[in-house]
C-alpha atoms as one frame of an Amber mdcrd trajectory, in Angstrom:
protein
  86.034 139.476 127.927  89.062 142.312 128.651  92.248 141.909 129.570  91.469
 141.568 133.503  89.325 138.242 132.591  91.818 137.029 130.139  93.855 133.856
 132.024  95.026 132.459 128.711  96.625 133.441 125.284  96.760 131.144 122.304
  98.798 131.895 118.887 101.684 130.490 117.462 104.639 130.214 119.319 106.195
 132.725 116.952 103.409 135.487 117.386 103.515 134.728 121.062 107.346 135.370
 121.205 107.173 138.511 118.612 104.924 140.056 121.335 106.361 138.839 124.080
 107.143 143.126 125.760 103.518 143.449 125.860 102.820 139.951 127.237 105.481
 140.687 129.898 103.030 143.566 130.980 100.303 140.667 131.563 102.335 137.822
 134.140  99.160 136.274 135.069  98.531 135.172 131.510  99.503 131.754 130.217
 100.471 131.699 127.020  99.554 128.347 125.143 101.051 127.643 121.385  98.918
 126.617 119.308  99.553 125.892 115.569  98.282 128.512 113.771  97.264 132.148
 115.002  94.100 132.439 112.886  93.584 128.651 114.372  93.916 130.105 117.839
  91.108 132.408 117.051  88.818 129.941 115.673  89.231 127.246 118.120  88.433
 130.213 121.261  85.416 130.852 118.825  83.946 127.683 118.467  84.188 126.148
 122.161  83.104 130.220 123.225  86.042 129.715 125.785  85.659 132.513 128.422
  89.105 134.208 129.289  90.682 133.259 126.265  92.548 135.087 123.707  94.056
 134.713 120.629  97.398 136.952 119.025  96.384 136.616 115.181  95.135 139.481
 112.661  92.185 141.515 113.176  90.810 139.917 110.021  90.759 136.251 112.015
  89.216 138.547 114.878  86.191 139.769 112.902  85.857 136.688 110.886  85.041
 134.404 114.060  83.675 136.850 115.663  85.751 137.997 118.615  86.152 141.215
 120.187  89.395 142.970 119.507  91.378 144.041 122.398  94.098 145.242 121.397
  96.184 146.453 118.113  99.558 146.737 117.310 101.373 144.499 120.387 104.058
 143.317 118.423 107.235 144.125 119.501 108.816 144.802 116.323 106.364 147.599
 114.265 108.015 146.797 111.082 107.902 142.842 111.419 105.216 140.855 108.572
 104.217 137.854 108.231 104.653 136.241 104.439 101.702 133.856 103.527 102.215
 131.897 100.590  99.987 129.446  98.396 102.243 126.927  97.415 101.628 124.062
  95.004 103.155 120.956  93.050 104.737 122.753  90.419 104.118 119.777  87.951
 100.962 120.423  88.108 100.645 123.824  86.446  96.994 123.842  86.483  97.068
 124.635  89.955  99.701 127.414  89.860  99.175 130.824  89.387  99.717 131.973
  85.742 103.350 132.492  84.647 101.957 135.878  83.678 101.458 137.296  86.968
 104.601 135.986  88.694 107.338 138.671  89.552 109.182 137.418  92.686 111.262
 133.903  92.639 113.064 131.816  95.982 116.762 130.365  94.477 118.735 128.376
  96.548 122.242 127.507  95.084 125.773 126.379  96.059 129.375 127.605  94.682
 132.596 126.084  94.076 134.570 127.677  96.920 136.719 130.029  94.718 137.689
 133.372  94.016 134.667 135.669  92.920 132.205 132.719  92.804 129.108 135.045
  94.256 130.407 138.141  92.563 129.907 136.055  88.824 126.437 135.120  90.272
 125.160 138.326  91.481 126.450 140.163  88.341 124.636 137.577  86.265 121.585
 138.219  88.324 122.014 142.104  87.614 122.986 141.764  83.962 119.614 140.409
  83.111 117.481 143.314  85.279 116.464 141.248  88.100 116.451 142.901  91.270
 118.037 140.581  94.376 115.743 141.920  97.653 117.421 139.326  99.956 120.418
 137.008 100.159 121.482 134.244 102.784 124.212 131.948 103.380 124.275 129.131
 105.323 126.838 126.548 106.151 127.168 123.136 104.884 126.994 120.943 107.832
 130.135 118.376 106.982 131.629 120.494 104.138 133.988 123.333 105.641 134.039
 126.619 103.330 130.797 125.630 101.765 127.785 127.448 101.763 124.295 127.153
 100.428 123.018 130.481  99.579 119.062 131.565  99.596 118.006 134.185  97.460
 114.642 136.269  96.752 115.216 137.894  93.664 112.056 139.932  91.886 111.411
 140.422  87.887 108.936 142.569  85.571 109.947 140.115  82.449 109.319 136.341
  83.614 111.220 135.315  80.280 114.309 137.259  81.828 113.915 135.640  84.474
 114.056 132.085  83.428 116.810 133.193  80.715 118.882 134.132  83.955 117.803
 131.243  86.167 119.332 129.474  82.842 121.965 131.791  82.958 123.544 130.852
  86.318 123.206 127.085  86.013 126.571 126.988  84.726 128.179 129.300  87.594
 126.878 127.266  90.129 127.286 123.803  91.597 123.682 122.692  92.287 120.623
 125.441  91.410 117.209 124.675  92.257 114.037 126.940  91.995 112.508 126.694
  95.832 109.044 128.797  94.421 107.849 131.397  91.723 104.980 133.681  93.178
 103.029 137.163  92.776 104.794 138.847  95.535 104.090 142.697  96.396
């Protein structure tokens, strides 16, 4: 198949909409979500639908063997995709080794005063970890509250935790949303 026998394109509805400029270029397409975009690929492999295609990495390509049309249709060039394993932390058997951990999701809540986050962040700082993304959301039913989601990453896991331990006290609820080897 190339793109003038292609009727359909299946990925996940947030692939399809992240390349949604170069779709635009293609009206006679359908696009069809699907749950996963490596899924897309597979599924087009296995029934050997004709006129199909499938937005996922080249890796999903090659693996079920499917010709690669295109690269690089995203509309965003700098956009990624995070995959993570994720696990029941209580059973640490299944977890990657503390060792090799260096990045950490927080999610916390403050009491609405003066320099709540400042006392956080400072914390955060004071014991080397470096904060690579913070987010604050509303409260739904609590005005002037916020819950705030943070990525923080760490060389020293024992800092880490001694900070985690650290802001406990500053904070009105903590809680630890995953521990991973991140880039």
């Amino acid at each position: 198949d190339d793109w003038d026998t292609i009727a359909e394109v299946n990925s996940h509805p947030v692939a399809l909409m992240q390349c949604r400029h170069y779709l635009a270029r293609h009206p006679k397409m359908k696009m069809v979500e699907t749950y996963d975009t490596a899924g897309a690929a597979a599924d087009i492999a296995r029934d050997r639908r004709h006129g199909h295609a499938a937005i996922c990495h080249a890796d999903a390509a090659r693996r079920y063997g499917l010709k690669l049309l295109d690269r690089g249709i995203e509309d965003n060039k700098h956009n990624f995709t995070r995959f993570l394993v994720l696990c029941d932390s209580r059973h640490e058997e299944y977890a990657p080794c503390t060792e090799l951990r260096n990045k950490a999701t927080l999610v916390f809540t403050l009491p609405h005063t003066e320099g709540a986050l400042a006392r956080v962040l400072t914390a955060i700082s004071s014991f080397g970890i470096n904060l690579t993304k913070i987010q604050s959301l509303p409260i739904i039913g609590h005005e002037w509250q916020y819950r705030f989601y943070v990525d923080v990453t760490f060389a020293d896991y024992v800092r880490y935790l001694q900070c985690v331990q650290a802001l406990r006290p500053l904070t009105l609820e903590l809680k630890i949303l995953g521990e991973y080897t991140g880039d």
